[in-house]
N, C-alpha and C positions, 0 to 999 in steps of 0.2 A: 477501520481497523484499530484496537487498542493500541495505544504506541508502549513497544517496549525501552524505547531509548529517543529520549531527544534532546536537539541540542541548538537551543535558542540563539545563541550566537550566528549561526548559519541558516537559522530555520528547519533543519531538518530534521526528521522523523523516522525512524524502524518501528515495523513491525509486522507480526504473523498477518495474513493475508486469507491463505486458506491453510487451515490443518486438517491432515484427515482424523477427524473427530466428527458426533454429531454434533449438530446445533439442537435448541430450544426445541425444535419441530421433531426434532429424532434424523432430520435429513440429512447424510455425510453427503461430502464432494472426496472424490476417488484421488489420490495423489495422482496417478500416472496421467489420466485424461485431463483433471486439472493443471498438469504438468505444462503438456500439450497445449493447450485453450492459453494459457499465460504467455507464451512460448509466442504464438502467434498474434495474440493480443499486441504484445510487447513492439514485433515484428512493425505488425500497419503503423502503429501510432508513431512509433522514431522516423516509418518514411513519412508519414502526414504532417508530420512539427518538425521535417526537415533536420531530424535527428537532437530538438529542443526537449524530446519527454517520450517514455516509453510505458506511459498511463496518464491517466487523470486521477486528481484527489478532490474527489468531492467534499460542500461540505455537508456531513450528516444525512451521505446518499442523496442527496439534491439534487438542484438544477447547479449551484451554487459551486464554480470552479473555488477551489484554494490554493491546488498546486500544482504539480508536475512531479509523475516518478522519474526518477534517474539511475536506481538500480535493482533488480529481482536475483534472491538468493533461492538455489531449488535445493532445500536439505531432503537427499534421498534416505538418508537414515529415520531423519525423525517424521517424516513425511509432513513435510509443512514447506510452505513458499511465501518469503517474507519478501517485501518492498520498502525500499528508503523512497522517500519523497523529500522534494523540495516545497515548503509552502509558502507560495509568493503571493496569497491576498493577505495583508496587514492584520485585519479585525482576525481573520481566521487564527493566523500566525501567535497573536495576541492571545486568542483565546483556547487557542487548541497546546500550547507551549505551556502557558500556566495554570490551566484549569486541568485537561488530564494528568494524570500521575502517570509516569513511568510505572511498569509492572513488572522483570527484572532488573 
């Protein structure tokens, strides 16, 4: 996910997640079923980490854990569902903090 906001002192990251837009391929994801699929996603993974993370942050789609989400915003208006993550491997932290740019 591009990060729209971060904040090095905490480690933590926002950013869009899915918007209904297409991608490169012309392929959209639907808000409402994407909505859903998040919804549950979110759901298993806070019982499985015993309530420590409600996703995973990979890195660069990997095997390569970085971090742990901690919150999902569902903007119905603008039809987009952003995630804040916490990223707790170091190198990742390091590199994803000052090498991406903020993009609002």
């Amino acid at each position: 996910m591009p990060f729209q906001k971060a904040d090095e002192a905490t480690r933590t990251v926002f950013g869009i997640v899915t918007p209904e837009a297409a991608d490169r391929d012309g392929e959209r994801c639907y808000y409402e079923t994407s909505n859903t699929f998040y919804q549950k996603w979110a759901s298993e993974q806070a019982e499985a980490s015993h309530g420590k993370s409600i996703a995973n942050v990979r890195k660069q789609h990997g095997k390569t854990a970085a971090g742990r989400g901690i919150k999902t915003v569902f903007d119905y208006q603008a039809r987009e569902i952003w995630r804040t993550g916490e990223l707790v491997d170091t190198q990742s932290a390091r590199c994803h903090l000052r090498c991406d740019r903020p993009r609002r």
